[in-house]
N, C-alpha and C positions, 0 to 999 in steps of 0.2 A: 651199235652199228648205224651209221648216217646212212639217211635213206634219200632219193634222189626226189621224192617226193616232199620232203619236206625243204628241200630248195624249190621245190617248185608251189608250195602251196606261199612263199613267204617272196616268191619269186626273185632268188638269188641266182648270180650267173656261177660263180664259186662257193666252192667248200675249203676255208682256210686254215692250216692248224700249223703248228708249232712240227721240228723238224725230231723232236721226240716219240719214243717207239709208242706206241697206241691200240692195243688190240684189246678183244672180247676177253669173256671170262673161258671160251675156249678155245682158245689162243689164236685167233682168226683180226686179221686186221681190219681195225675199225672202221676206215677207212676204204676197203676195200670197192665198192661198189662207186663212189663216186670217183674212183681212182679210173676204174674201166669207162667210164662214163666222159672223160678228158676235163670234168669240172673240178678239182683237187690244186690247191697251191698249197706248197709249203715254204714256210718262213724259216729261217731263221733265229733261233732262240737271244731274246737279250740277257746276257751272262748276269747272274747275280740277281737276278729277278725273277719270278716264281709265283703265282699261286698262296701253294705250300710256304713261302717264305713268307711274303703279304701277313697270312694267317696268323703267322708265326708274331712276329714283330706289331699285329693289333695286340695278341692276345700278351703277352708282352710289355707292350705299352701299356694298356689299362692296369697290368697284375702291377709296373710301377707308380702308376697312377692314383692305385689304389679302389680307386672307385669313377663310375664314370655315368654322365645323364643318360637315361634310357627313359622309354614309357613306364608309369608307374604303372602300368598292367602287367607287363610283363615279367616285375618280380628278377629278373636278373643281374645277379653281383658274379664281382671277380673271381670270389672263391667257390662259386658253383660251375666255376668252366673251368676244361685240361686243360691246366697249366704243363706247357712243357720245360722239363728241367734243363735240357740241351737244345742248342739250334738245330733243326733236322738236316741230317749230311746228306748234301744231294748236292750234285756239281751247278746245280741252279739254283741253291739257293746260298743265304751267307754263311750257312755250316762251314763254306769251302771257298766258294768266289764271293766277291762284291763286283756292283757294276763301277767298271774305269771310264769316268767321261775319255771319249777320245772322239777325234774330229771325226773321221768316218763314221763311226757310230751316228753321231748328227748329221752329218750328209744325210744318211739312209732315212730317218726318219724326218728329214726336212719337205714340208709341203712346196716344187715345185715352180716357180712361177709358170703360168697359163695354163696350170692343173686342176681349174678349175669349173670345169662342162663347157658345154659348145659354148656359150655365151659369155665366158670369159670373166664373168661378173667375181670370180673367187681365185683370186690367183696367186693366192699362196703368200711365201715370205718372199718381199721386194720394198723398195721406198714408197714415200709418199709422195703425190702426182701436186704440181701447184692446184688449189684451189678444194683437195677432199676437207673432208670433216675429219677429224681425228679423232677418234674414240679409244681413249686410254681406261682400261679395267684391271683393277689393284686382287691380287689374293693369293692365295696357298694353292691352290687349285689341288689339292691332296686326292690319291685314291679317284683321276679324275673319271668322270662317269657321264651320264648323259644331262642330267640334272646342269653340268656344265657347259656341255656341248651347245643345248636349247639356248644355254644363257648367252653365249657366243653369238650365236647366229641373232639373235633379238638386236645386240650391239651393232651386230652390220646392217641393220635395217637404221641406227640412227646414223651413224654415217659408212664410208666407202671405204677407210683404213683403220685397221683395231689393231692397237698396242695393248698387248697384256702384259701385265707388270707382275712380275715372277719374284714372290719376296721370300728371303733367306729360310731360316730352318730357324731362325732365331727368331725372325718376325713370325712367322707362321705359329709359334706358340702362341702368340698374343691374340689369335685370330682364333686359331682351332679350341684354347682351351687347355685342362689340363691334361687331357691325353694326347696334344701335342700332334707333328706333321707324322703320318706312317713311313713315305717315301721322303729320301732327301731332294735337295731341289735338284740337283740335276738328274734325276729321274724324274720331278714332279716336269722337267722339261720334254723331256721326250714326246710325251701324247701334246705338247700345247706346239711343238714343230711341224706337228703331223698332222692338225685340227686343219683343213680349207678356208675356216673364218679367221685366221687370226693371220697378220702381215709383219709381227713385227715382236718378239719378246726380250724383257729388258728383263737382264740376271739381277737377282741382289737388290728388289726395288726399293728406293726409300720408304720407309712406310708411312710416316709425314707427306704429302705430296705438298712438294715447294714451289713457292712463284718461278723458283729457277727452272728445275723440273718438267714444269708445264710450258714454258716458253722456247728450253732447249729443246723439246719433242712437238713444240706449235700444236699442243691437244687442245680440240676445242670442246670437249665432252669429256667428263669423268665419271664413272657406271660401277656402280654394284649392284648386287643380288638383292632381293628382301630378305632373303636368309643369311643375309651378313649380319652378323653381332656389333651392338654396339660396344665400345670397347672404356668401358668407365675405367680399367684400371691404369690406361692410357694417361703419360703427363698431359697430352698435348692431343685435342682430335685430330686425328690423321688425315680431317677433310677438309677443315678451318679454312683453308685459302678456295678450292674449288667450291665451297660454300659463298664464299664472300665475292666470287666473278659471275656467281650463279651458274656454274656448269656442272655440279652437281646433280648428279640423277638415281635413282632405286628403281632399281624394275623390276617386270613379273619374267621370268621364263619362260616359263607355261610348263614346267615340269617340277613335282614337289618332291624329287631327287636329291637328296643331300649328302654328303660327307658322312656326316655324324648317323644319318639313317641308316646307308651301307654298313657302317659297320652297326650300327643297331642288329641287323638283319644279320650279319656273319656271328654274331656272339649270342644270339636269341636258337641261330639253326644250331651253333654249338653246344650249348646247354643242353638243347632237345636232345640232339644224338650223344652227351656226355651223360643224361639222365636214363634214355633209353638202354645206353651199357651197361650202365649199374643195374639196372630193373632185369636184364636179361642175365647179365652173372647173378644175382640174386637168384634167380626162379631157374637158372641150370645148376645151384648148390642144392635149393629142396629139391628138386628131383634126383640129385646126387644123395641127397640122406632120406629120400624117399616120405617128403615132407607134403608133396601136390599130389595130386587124383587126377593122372594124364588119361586117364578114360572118357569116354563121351558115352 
């Protein structure tokens, strides 16, 4: 149950949730209180996207993957996590729909021009003004998170228009590795329509960035992450020309947020609770063959 104090201790004007039913475990809407209280929006579901499906399609990816980097602390492999044999059937996830780019869809989630606070300084997708700085930033933006967000916003601090370069499903392997992008790109588009820092995304980016490239989009700054990978298996470095004009840049965020950590984090809580069921149907059998001393 959302309590109204907890918008107010985090000092939030709304309570936002998905247009899905939501109640307690005794059957009382979850929702209920922040509903009477007029702070309550609800959205909208994006068809074919889910959670539950996300989940689905990590754990998924890794069991084809085989094996995947984690902390060596943590002792976690593929074959200690539920693996599911079917997609889960649910009208949100891909048991049954996928998401259909279609242009409304992108309206809806497109950042506005002049949506961006009183001062105007963040205004959304629109062109470039004579004379900004152009800050073009290459990636997968996978599973995107705040880890990205920070890095975004860092970009608009070198200059006044940010092109993000939205690269394929194909390049995005080369990037992520071998457990590969979770969302396709045009989902990986959605959250980068909707971000306030970002003015401009380019589908399908080359992932070489060419003298052409750069001239066609007059970038005068080319930005990655420090937790971008170098990429040795690469014919060709992908930076070689922004290298060689010196516009080249790596920067900090200021959040240690990553792709690969999220899902670290969803396959470490999985295991936990895949290990804790086994533990718990074990010790509800000895007490079924009267095996434990449930006395105190």
């Amino acid at each position: 149950m959302t309590q109204l104090e907890v918008l107010e201790k985090y000092d939030c004007d709304f309570c936002v949730h998905g247009d899905d039913i939501s109640v307690t475990e005794d059957g009382v809407d979850a929702y209920e209180i922040v509903k009477k209280a007029g702070k309550y929006v609800e959205v909208s579901r994006t068809e074919g996207i889910s959670t539950t499906d996300l989940l689905y399609r990590i754990l998924r990816a890794i069991k084809r993957a085989k094996s995947v980097e984690l902390g060596v602390e943590s002792g976690v492999q593929p074959n200690n996590l539920p693996q599911p044999e079917t997609s889960p059937l649910s009208a949100y996830t891909s048991g049954i729909t996928h998401y259909m780019p279609n242009a409304l869809r992108l309206m809806q989630f497109m950042s506005p021009p002049g949506g961006g606070g009183a001062d105007n300084s963040l205004e959304g997708l629109r062109a470039p003004r004579p004379g900004e700085t152009v800050v073009y930033a290459p990636g997968a933006f996978d599973l995107m998170h705040v880890g990205h967000v920070k890095f975004m916003e860092k970009c608009r601090e070198i200059g006044s228009y940010l092109i993000v370069g939205l690269h394929s499903d194909e390049s995005a392997l080369l990037e992520a590795g071998r457990i590969g992008p979770i969302l396709n790109m045009h989902e990986r588009l959605l959250p980068l329509l909707a971000c306030r820092y970002v003015n401009n995304v380019i589908l399908d980016a080359p992932f070489v960035v060419t003298e052409e490239f750069l001239d066609f989009f007059k970038v005068d700054v080319v930005v990655v992450g420090t937790h971008t990978d170098d990429l040795p298996d690469s014919p060709n470095d992908p930076m070689a020309v922004p290298r060689r004009r010196g516009i080249y840049r790596r920067i900090e965020s200021g959040s240690d947020v990553t792709t690969r950590q999220v899902i670290q984090r969803i396959i470490e809580n999985q295991a936990y609770e895949n290990r804790n069921r086994i533990k718990e149907s074990r010790e509800v059998e000895a007490v079924a063959r009267g095996g434990l001393n449930c006395t105190h």
